[in-house]
C-alpha positions as CSV (number, residue, x, y, z in Angstrom):
1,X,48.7,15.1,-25.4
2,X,51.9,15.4,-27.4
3,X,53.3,12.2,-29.7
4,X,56.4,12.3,-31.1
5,X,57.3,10.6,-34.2
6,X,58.5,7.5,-33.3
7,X,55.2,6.6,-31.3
8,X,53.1,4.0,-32.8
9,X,49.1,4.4,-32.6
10,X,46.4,1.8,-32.8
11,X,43.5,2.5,-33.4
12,X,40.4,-0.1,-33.7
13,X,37.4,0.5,-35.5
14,X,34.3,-1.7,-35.3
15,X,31.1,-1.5,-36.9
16,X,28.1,-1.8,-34.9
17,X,25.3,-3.9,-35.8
18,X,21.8,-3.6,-36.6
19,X,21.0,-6.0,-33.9
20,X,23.3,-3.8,-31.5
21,X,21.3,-0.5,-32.5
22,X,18.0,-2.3,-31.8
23,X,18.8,-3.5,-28.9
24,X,19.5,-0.2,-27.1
25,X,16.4,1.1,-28.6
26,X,14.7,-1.7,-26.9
27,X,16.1,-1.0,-23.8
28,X,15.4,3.0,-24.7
29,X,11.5,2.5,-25.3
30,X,10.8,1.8,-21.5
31,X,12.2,5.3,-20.4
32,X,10.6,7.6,-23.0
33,X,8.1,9.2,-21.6
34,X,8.7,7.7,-18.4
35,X,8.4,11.5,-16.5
36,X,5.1,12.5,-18.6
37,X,2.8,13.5,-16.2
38,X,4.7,14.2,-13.5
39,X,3.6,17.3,-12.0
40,X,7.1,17.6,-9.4
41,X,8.8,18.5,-12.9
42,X,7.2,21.8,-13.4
43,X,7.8,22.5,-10.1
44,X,11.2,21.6,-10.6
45,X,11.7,23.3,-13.9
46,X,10.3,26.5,-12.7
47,X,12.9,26.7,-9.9
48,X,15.9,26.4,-12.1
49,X,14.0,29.2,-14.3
50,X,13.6,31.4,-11.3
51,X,17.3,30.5,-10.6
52,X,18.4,31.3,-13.8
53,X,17.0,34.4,-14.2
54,X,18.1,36.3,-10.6
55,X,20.6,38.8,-11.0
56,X,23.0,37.8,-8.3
57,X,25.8,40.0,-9.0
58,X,29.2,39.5,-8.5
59,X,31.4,40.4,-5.6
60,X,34.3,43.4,-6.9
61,X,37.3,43.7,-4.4
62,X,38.4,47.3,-5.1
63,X,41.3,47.2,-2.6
64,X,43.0,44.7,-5.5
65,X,46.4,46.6,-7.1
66,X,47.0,45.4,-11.0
């Protein structure tokens, strides 16, 4: 994004609250933890590893001209 000079910028800055911070942590405490347990995760987890780590190569078109 490019200003030039004669733009005018506003910009607002607000301080959040302590009540504000505690209340997202209150509404954070319910989900922590929520998955612990969950045996589909390793399951999961394991096929984004196996994912991860196959070599899958990469197509080369030799008939290309630079």
């Amino acid at each position: 994004m490019e200003l030039k000079l004669d733009y005018n910028v506003m910009v607002e800055i607000s301080e959040r609250s302590l009540s504000d911070n505690q209340k997202r942590w209150q509404q954070l405490q319910p989900v922590i933890g929520a998955w612990k347990g969950d045996g589909e995760l390793e399951t999961i987890f394991a096929q984004i590893d196996r994912e991860r780590h196959a070599d899958r190569g990469r197509e080369v078109d030799w008939e290309t001209k630079e």
